[in-house]
C-alpha positions in Angstrom: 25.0 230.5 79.0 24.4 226.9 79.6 27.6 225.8 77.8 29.6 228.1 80.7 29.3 225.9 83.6 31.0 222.4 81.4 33.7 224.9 79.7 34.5 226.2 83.5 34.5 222.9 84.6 36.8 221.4 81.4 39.5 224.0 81.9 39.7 223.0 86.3 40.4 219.7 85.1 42.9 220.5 83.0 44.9 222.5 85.0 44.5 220.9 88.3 46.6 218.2 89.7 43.4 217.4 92.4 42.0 215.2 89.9 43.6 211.7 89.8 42.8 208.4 87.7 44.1 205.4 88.9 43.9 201.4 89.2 41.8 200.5 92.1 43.4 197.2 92.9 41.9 194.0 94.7 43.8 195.1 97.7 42.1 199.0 98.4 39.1 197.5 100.1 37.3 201.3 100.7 37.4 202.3 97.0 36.4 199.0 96.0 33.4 199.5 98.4 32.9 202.8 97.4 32.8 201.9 93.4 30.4 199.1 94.0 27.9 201.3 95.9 28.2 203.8 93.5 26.9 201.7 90.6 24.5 200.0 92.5 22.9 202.7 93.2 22.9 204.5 89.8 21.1 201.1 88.1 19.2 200.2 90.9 16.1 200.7 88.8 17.2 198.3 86.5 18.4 195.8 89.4 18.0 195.5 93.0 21.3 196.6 94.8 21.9 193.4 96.4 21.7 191.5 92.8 24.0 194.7 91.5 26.5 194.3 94.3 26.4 190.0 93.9 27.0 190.6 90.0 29.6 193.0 90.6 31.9 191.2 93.0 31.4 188.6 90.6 31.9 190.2 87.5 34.7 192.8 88.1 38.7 193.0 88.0 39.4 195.8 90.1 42.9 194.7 89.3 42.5 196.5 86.1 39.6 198.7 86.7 39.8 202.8 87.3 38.8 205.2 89.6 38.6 209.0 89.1 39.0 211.1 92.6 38.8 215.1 93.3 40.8 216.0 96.4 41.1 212.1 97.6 36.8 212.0 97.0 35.8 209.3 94.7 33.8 211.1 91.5 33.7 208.5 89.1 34.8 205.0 88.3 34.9 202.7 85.2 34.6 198.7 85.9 36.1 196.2 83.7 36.3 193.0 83.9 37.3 190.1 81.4 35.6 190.1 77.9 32.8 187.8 78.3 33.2 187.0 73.9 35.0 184.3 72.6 38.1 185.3 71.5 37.9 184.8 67.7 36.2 186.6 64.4 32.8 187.5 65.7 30.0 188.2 63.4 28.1 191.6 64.4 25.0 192.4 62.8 25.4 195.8 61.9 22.7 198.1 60.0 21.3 194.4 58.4 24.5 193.5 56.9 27.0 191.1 58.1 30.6 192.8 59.0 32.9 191.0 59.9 34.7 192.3 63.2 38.0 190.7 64.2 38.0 190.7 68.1 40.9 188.3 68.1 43.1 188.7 71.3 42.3 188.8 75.0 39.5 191.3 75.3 38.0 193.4 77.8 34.3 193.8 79.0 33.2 197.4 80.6 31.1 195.9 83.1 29.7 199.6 84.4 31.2 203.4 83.9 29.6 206.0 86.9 30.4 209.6 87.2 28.9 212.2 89.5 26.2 214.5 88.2 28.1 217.5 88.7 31.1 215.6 86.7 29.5 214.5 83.7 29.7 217.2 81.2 33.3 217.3 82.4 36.5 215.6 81.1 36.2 213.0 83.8 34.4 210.1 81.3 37.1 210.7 78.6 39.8 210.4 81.3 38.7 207.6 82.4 38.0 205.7 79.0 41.5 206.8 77.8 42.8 205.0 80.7 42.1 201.8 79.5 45.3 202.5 77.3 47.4 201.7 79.9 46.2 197.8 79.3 47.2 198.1 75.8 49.8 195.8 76.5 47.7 192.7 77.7 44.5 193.7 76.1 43.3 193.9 72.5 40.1 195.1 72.3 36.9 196.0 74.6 33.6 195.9 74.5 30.6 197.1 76.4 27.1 195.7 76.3 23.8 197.0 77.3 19.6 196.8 76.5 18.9 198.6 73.8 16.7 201.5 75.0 18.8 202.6 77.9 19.7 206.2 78.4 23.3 205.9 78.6 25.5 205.8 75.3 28.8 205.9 74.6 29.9 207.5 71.4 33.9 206.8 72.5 33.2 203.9 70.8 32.1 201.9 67.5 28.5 200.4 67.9 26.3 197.8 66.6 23.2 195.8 67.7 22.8 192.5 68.4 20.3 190.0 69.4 20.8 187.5 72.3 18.1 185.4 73.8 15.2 187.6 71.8 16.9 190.9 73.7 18.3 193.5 71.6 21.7 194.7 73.1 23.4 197.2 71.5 27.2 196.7 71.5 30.1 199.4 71.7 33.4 198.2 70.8 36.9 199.6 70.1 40.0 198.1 69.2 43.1 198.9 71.7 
């Protein structure tokens, strides 16, 4: 019974043109707004929502960032913003051996990915992530950082575990 409710909700998404997943652009000043308190809120246990909204407006391209809507009502969004990695080979420690992974290219960094409670055993997170394909052209690769221990994952993508300033941060990654 409990798989009823995401299998109802997977097959409205699919055959329903209310959902929509689009750029939210500098210029749309009320979904901008409406992305940033949305995160904020989600971490604010992690981070105090005036330091989450500073770090955003700091942090994000919403030039190239995404917003999923039902029926014109924000549901989700996933904010990216300029790889923060050096262009170059990069040298992950994965599983205590050294792979090399080339993240030549310009790069991506997904600063935060929010979707609604009732959403999230929907298609709305792989909507969005696939998305990012529309930047194939100017982007090679992203990655997505966070403190190891965290509840969110993201199994979309390749992950490793580095260590930065004592911190472990696991790392996703995924080649455009």
């Amino acid at each position: 019974m409990k798989y009823i409710k995401p299998f109802k909700q997977i097959n409205e998404l699919q055959q329903s043109s209310e959902y929509t997943y689009e750029i939210i652009t500098n210029e749309n000043e009320l979904d901008k707004q409406l992305c940033i308190d949305m995160v904020a809120n989600q971490f604010i246990e992690h981070m105090s929502y005036e330091d989450s909204v500073e770090y955003l407006t700091n942090v994000v391209n919403f030039d190239i960032s995404f917003i999923a809507k039902k029926n014109d009502e924000v549901i989700g969004c996933l904010l990216l913003g300029e790889s923060i990695i050096d262009n170059g080979d990069i040298n992950i420690n994965i599983t205590d051996d050294n792979i090399n992974i080339d993240l030549s290219g310009k790069g991506l960094e997904g600063v935060a990915l929010v979707i609604k409670p009732e959403f999230r055993k929907s298609l709305v997170i792989r909507k969005l992530l696939h998305s990012i394909y529309k930047l194939k052209q100017d982007y090679s690769y992203i990655t997505i950082q966070q403190f190891k221990g965290m509840e969110e994952t993201m199994n979309y993508f390749n992950k490793t575990t580095k260590i930065i300033s004592g911190e472990y941060i696991d790392v996703f990654y995924r080649k455009l």
